[in-house]
Legacy VTK file of the C-alpha trace (Angstrom):
# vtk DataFile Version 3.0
C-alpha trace
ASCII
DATASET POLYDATA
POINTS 488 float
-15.545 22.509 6.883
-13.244 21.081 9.399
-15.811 21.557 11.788
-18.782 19.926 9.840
-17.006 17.244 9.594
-15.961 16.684 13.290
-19.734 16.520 13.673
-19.982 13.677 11.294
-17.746 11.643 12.510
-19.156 12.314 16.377
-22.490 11.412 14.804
-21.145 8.156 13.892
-19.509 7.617 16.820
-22.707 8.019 18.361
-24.578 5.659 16.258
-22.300 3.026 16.343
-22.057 2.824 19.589
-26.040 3.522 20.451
-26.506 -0.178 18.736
-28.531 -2.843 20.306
-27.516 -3.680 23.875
-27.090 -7.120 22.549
-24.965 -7.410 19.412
-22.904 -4.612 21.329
-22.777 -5.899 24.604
-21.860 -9.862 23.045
-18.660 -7.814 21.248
-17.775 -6.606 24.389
-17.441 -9.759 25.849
-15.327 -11.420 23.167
-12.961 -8.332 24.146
-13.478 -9.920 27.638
-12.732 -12.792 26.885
-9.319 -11.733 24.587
-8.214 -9.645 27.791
-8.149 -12.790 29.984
-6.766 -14.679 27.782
-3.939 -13.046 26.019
-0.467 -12.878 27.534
0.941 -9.693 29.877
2.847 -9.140 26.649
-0.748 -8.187 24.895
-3.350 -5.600 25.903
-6.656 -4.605 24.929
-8.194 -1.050 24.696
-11.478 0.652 24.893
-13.135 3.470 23.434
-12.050 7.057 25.060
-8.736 5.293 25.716
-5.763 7.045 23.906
-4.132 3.914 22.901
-7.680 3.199 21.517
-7.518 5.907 19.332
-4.102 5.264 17.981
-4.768 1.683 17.109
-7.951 2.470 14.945
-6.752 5.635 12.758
-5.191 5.210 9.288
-3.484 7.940 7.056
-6.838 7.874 5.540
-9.420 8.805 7.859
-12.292 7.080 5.925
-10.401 3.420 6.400
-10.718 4.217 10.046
-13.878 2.956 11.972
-15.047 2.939 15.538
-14.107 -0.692 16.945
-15.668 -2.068 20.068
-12.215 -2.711 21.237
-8.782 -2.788 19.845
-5.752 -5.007 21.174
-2.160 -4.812 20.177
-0.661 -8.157 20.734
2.903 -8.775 21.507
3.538 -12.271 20.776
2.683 -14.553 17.742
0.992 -16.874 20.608
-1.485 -14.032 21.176
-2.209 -13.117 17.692
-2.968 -17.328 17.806
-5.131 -16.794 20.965
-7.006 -14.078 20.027
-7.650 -16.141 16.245
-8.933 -18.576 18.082
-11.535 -16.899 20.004
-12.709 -14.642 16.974
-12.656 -17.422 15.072
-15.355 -19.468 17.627
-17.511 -16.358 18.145
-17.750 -15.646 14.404
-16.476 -11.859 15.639
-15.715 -9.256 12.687
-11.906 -7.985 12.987
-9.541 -5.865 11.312
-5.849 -6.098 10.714
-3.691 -3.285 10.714
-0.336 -2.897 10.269
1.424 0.909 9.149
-2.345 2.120 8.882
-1.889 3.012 5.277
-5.078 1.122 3.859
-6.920 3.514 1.251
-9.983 1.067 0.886
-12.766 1.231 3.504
-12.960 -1.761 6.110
-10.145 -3.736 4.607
-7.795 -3.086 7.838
-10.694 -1.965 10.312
-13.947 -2.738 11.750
-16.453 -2.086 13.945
-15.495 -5.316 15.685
-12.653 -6.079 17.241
-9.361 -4.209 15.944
-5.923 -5.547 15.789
-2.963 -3.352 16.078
-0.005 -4.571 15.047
2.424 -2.149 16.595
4.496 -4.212 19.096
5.626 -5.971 16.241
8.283 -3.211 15.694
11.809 -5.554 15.584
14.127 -5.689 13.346
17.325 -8.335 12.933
20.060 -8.125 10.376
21.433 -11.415 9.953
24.604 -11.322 7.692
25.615 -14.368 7.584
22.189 -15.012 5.050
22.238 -11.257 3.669
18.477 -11.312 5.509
16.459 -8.889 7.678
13.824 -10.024 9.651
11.149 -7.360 10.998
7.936 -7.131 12.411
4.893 -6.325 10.782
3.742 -3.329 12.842
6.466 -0.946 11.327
6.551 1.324 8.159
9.491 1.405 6.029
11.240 4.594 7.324
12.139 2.650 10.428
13.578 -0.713 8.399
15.311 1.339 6.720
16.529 3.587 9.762
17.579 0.341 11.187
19.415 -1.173 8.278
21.461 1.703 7.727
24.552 1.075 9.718
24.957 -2.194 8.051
24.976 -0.761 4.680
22.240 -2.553 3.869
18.606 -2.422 2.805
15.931 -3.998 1.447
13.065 -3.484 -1.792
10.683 -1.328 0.381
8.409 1.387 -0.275
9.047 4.768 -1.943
7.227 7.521 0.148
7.246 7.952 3.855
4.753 6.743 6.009
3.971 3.257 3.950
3.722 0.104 6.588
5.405 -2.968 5.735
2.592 -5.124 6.154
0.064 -4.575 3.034
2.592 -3.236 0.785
4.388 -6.585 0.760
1.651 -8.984 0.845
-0.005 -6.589 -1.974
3.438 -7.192 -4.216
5.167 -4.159 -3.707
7.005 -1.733 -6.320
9.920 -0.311 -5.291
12.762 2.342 -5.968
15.006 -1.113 -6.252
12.048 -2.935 -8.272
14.188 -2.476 -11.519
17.421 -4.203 -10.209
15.415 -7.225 -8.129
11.733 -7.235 -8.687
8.812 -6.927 -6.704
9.609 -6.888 -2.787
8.020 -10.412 -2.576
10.350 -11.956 -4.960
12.653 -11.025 -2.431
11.272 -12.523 0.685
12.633 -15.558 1.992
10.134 -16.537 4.877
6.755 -15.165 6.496
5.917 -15.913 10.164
2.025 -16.750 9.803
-0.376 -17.356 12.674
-2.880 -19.906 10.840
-6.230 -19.148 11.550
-6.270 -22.396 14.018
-4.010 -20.654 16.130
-0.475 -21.747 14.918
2.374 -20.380 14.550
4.219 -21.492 11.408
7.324 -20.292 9.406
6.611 -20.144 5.689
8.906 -20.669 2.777
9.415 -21.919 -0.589
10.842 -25.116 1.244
7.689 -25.835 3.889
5.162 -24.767 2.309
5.690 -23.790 -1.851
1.631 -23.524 -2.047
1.522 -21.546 0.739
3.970 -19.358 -0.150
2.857 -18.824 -3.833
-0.152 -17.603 -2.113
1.016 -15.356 0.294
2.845 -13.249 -2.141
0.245 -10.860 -3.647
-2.719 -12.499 -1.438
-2.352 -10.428 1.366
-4.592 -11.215 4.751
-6.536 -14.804 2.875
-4.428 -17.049 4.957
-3.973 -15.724 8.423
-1.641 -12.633 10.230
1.768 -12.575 9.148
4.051 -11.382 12.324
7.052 -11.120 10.895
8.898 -11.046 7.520
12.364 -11.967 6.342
13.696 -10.527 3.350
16.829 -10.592 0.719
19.573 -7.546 1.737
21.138 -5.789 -0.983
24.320 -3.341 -0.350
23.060 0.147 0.210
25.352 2.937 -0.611
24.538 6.894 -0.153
21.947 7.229 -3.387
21.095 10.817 -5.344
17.494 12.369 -5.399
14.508 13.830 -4.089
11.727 15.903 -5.212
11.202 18.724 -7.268
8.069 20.747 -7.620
6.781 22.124 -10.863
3.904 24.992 -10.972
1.364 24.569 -14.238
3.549 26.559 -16.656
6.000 23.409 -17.225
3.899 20.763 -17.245
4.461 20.167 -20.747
7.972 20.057 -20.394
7.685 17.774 -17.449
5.632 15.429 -19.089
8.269 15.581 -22.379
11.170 15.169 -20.195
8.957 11.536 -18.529
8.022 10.191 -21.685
12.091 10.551 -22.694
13.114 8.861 -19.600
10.296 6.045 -19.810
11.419 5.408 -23.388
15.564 5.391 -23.807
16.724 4.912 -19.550
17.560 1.608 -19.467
20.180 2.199 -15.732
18.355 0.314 -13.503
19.659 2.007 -10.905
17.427 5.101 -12.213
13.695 5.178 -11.150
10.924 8.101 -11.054
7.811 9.145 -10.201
5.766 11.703 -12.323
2.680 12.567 -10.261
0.249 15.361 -11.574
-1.399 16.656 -9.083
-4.805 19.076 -8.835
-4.217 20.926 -5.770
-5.304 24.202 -4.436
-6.917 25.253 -7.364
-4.059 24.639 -9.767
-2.886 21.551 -11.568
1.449 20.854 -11.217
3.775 18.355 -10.775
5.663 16.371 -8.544
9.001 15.093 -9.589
10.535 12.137 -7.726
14.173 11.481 -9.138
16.012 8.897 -7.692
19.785 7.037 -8.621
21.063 4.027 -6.609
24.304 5.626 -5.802
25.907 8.937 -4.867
26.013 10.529 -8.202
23.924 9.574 -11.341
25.571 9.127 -14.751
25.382 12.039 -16.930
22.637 12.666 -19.410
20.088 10.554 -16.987
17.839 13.455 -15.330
19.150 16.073 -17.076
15.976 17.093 -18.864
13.990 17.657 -15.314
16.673 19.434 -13.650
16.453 22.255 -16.815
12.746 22.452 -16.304
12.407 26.295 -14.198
10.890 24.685 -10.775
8.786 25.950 -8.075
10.829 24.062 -4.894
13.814 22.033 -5.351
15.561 19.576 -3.048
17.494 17.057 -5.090
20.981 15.999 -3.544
23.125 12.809 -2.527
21.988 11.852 0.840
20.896 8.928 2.936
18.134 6.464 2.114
16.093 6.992 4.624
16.341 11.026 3.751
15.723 10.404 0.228
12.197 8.266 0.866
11.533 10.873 3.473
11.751 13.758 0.830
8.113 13.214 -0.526
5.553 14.656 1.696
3.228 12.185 1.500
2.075 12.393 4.961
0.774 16.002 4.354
-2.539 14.615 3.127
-2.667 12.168 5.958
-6.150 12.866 8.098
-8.064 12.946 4.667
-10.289 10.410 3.010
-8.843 8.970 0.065
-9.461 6.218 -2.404
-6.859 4.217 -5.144
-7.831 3.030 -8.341
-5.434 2.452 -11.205
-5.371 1.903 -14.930
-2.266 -1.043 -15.862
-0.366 0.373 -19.311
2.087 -0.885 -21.404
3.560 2.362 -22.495
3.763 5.910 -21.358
2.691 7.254 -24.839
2.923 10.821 -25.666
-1.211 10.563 -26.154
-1.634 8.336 -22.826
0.286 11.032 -21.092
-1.787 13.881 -22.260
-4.964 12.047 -21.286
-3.421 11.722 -17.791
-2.794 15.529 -17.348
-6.381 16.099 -18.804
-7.851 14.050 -16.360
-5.820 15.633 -13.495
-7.236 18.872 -14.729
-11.338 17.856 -15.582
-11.457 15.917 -12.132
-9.417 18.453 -10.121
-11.644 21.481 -11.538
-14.936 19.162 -11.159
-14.121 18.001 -7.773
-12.835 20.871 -5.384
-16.834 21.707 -5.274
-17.271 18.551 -3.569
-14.654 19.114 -0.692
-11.649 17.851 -3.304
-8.481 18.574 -1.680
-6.004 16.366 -3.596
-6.163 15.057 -6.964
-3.414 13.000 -8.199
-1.790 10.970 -10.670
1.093 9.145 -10.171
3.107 7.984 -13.348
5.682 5.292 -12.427
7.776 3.988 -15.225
9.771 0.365 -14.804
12.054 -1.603 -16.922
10.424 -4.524 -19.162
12.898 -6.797 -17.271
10.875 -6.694 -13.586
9.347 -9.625 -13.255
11.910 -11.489 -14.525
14.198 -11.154 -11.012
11.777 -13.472 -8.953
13.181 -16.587 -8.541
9.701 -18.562 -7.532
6.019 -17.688 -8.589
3.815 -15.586 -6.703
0.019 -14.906 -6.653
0.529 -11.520 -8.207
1.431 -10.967 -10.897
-0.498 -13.714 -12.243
1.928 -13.846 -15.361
5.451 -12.599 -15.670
5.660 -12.975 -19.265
4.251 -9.045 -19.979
5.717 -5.675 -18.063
2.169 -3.395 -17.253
3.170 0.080 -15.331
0.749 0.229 -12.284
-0.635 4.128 -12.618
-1.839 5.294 -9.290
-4.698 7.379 -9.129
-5.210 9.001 -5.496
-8.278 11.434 -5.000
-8.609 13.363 -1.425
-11.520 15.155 0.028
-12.907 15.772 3.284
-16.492 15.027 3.648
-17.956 11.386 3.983
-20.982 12.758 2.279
-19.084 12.554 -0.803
-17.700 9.669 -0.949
-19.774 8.180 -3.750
-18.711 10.958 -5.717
-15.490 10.176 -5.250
-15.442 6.540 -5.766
-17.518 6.917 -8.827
-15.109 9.907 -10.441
-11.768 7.859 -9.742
-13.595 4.775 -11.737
-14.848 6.865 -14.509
-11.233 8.697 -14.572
-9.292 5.209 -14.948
-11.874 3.799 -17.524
-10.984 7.169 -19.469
-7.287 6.399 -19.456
-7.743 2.853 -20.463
-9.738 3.836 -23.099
-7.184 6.214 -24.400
-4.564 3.386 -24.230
-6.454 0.933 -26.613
-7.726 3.397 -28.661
-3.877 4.031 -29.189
-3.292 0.738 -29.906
-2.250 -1.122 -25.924
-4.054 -3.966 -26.465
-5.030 -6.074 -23.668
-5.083 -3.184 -21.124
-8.753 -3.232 -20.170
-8.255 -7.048 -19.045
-4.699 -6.695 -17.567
-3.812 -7.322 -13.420
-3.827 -4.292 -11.419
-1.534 -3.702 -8.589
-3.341 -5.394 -5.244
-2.020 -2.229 -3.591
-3.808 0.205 -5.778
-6.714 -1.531 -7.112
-10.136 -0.052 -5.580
-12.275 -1.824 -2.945
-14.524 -3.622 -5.931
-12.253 -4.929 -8.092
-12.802 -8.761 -8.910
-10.157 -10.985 -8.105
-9.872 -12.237 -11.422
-8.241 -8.307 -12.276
-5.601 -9.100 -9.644
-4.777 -12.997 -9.956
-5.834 -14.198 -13.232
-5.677 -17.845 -13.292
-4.256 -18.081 -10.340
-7.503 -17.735 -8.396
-8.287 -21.219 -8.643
-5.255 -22.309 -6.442
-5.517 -19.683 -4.189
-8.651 -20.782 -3.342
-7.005 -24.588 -3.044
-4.895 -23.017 -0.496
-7.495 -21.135 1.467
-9.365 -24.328 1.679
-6.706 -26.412 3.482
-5.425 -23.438 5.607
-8.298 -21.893 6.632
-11.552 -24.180 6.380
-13.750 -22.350 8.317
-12.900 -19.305 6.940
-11.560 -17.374 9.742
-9.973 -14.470 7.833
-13.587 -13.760 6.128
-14.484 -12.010 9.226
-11.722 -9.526 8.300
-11.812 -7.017 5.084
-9.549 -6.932 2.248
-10.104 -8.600 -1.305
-11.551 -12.207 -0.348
-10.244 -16.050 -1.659
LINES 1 489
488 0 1 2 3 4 5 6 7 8 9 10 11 12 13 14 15 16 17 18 19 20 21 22 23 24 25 26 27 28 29 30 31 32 33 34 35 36 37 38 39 40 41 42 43 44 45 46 47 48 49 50 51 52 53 54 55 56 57 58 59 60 61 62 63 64 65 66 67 68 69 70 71 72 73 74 75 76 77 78 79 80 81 82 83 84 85 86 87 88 89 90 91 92 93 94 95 96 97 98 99 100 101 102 103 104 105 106 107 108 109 110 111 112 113 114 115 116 117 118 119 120 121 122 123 124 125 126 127 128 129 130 131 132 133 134 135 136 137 138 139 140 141 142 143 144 145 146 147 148 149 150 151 152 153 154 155 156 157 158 159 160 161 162 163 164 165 166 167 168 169 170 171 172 173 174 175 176 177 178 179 180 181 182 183 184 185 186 187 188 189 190 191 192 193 194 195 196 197 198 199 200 201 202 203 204 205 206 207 208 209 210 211 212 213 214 215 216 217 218 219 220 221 222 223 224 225 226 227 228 229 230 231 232 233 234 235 236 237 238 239 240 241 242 243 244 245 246 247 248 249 250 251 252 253 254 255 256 257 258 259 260 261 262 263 264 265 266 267 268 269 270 271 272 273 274 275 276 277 278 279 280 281 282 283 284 285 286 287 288 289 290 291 292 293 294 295 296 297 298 299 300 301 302 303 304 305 306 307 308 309 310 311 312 313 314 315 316 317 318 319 320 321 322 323 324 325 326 327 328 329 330 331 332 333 334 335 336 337 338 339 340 341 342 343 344 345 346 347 348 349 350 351 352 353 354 355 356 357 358 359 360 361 362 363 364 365 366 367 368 369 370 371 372 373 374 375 376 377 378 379 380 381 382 383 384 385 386 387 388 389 390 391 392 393 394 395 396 397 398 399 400 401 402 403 404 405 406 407 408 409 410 411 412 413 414 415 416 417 418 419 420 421 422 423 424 425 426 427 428 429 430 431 432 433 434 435 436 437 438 439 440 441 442 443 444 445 446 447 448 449 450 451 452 453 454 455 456 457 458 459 460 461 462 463 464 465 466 467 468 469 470 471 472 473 474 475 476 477 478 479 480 481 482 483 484 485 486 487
């Protein structure tokens, strides 16, 4: 298998780069003419070139694609040079920041590809309680860096996640219970405008702007660099415990006790059935803000007979690091999601039936992962965010953002895929109104796990209109619709 599909992707490869002499040899030139242009901070690379091949892959190997070049620029005067020129040549681009985009073509291209990476600073200022870091980093090294400060801030869960799309896609966090989304938490975005500028948005220049930005992701230009709130960060208790099909019941029991009567919002999990090797299970994520949790808390999972255990009182960075979430990494993968307002006894069975019909029904088609993850949060969430944001598009009702993740290896069937993950979340959302959720089949999904297709109107609501208000005045000419992502 691995081996058929090494000759797919050399066959594309091939294709892509057997185009016409023209439309290929003009993209060359606009990476000409970015090379001269662009700073001795900057560089651009070529096809065959090993820095090449770093800049275009993603955790998911069907968001990668074969660019005519790729650059990684080093200064937000580049990013506004190399705008500029893409911009006036009408050249398609991607944008990529950690690399963790599960949608096709929203952070590549067969244009010209941006790498973030030399972005990769990170400033504790403590006179504000603010970090400041660049957008070419995944959270394992903010948090790495944060660390001897005692400090942190509302990041991602799992390894591996970059910084980049998970804020400007809202971003749900272990802390998400105590002070919202991560972008009710940042103070200021460095944007390069699609002109070429270099600006420093806040609530204070630019409310519009800002409103935008938060949820919106890549609409309004390349954020460089993003300052966030700090909160104190002590040693905190968790980790991940694996349970084989036997205790799923109990597992799924012991969630829909925590999701209904934990109210610490220091106390967060993560329920994900998985289909995996043949054999449905679950993996537990437990986490507590603080070296020991309060009794009573978790003590219905940790009674549950497990197959692998590592639960303890450790570092941050050791706890995010606990899920392996990079062991899929090199697959292709797709998101979807179905938006609930309770984890129902019912809703939950449905959940572990599609893990199983799917799992079963898909290993024929190269399935290697099939998973669910269930991700309970306090009603009060949305109410920690001190200005509005793009997403949600209203605060006034809680809806849990399921994940659905499905893995396989061939690009032959990715239909199948895409079409199974859509059918699976319609199934679960018709379970939850059947039960009595009303309003679930019209709620916002999370940007970060809403599929490639999804109409903006599922993401923004109302708020579409002024988004679009804003994308007019920033970017006229829209610049940024040469990239992917979900469009203004």
């Amino acid at each position: 298998m691995k081996a058929l599909l090494f000759s797919v992707l050399i066959s594309k490869f091939v294709s892509v780069f057997s185009s016409p002499h023209s439309a290929r040899g003009s993209l060359s030139d606009v990476c000409n003419q970015i090379a001269q242009a662009i700073s001795s901070a900057s560089d651009v690379h070529w096809p065959l070139d090993l820095l090449y091949d770093k800049d275009i892959s993603h955790w998911a190997s069907s968001s990668s694609a074969f660019a005519t070049c790729s650059v990684e620029p080093g200064s937000a005067a580049d990013v506004g040079i190399i705008l500029q020129i893409l911009g006036e040549t009408s050249t398609p681009f991607g944008v990529k920041g950690g690399g963790h985009a599960s949608n096709p073509d929203f952070s590549s291209t067969t244009g010209v590809q941006i790498a973030m990476y030399r972005f990769s600073d990170v400033v504790y200022d403590a006179a504000s309680s603010t970090a400041t870091f660049g957008a070419g980093l995944v959270w394992d090294d903010v948090y790495a860096a944060l660390a001897p400060y005692d400090v942190n801030v509302v990041g991602g869960r799992v390894t591996g996640v970059g910084v980049a799309g998970f804020t400007l896609g809202g971003g749900y966090s272990w802390k998400t219970n105590q002070y919202g989304l991560t972008i009710d938490t940042v103070t200021a975005f460095e944007l390069v405008k699609p002109d070429g500028t270099v600006a420093n948005v806040t609530q204070e220049s630019d409310p519009d702007l800002f409103f935008a930005m938060k949820g919106g992701f890549n609409n309004f230009g390349i954020v460089t660099r993003f300052t966030l709130q700090t909160f104190p960060q002590t040693q905190v208790w968790g980790g991940l415990i694996t349970y084989t099909e036997n205790q799923i019941s109990e597992v799924i029991d012991a969630t829909h006790t925590f999701a209904s009567n934990v109210t610490d919002p220091k106390a967060a999990i993560i329920t994900t059935a998985n289909f995996v090797l043949g054999q449905p299970g679950i993996s537990q994520l437990l986490f507590y803000d603080g070296p020991t949790p309060p009794d009573g808390i978790f003590d219905d999972f940790l009674a549950i007979p497990f197959f692998t255990k590592d639960v303890s009182t450790r570092d941050f960075v050791s706890l995010v690091q606990s899920s392996p979430s990079n062991a899929t990494a090199g697959t292709r993968a797709i998101f979807d999601s179905a938006p609930l307002l309770e984890l129902t006894p019912t809703v939950l069975d449905a959940i572990i039936n599609e893990t199983v019909f799917w799992g079963a029904r898909l290993s024929f088609e190269s399935g290697t992962f099939i998973s669910y993850d269930i991700e309970p949060f306090l009603s009060t969430i949305f109410t920690h965010g001190q200005f509005e944001s793009a997403y949600p598009p209203s605060r006034s009702t809680r809806y849990l953002p399921l994940n659905l993740y499905y893995a396989w290896e061939l690009e032959v069937a990715d239909d199948a895929f895409h079409s199974a993950i859509k059918q699976s979340a319609n199934q679960i959302t018709a379970v939850a109104l059947a039960e009595g959720q009303a309003g679930v089949d019209s709620a916002p999904l999370y940007p970060n796990y809403a599929i490639y297709d999804t109409p903006l109107e599922r993401l923004y609501g109302d708020n579409v209109a002024k988004m679009q208000s804003v994308k007019a005045i920033v970017d006229p000419n829209n610049v940024m619709g040469l990239t992917g992502g979900f469009k203004i």
